[in-house]
C-alpha positions in Angstrom: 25.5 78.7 104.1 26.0 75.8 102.0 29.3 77.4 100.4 30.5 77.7 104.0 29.6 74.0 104.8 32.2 73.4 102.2 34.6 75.7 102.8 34.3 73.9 106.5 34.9 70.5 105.6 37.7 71.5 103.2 39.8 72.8 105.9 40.0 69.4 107.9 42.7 67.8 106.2 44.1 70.9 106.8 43.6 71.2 110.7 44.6 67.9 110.8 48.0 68.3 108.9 48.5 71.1 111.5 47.5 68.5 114.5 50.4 66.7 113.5 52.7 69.4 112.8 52.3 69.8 116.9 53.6 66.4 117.3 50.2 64.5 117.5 49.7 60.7 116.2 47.4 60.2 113.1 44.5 58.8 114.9 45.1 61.7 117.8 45.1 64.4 115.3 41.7 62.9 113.4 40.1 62.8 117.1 40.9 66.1 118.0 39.6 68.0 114.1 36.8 65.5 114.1 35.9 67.4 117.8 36.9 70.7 116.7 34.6 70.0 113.6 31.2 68.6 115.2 31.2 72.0 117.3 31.8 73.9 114.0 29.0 72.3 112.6 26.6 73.6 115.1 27.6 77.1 114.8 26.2 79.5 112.8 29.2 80.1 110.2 27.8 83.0 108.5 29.0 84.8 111.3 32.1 84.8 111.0 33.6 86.8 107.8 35.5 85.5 104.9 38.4 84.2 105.6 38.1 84.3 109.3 36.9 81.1 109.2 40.2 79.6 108.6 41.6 81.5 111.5 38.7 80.7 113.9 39.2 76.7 113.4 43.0 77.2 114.0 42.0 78.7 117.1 39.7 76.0 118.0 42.1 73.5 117.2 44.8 74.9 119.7 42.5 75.4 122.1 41.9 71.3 122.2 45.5 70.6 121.8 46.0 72.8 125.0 43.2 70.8 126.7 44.4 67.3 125.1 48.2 68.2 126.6 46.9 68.9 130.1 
């Protein structure tokens, strides 16, 4: 698990980079990872295999930018 903890916070500049690539401001795109983030932390992450980690944030992530537009 702590590999995965990692892995986890590794990816936010990433999600965040991708918040912006949807047209989101800076402090927009940290609010929305920072959400998507505190729920991933509460999750139990060896759930979800390998790489699918990646894919499950990005998921996450448009899920609030979908909620955020409305």
């Amino acid at each position: 698990m702590p590999n995965r903890l990692f892995e986890l916070v590794a990816l936010g500049p990433e999600l965040r980079d991708e918040a912006k690539r949807q047209g989101r401001g800076v402090n927009e795109a940290y609010l929305l990872v920072h959400r998507v983030m505190v729920e991933a932390f509460r999750e139990d992450l060896d759930r979800i295999a390998g790489d699918g980690l990646r894919a499950h944030l990005n998921s996450r992530l448009k899920q609030r930018l979908q909620d955020h537009a409305a």
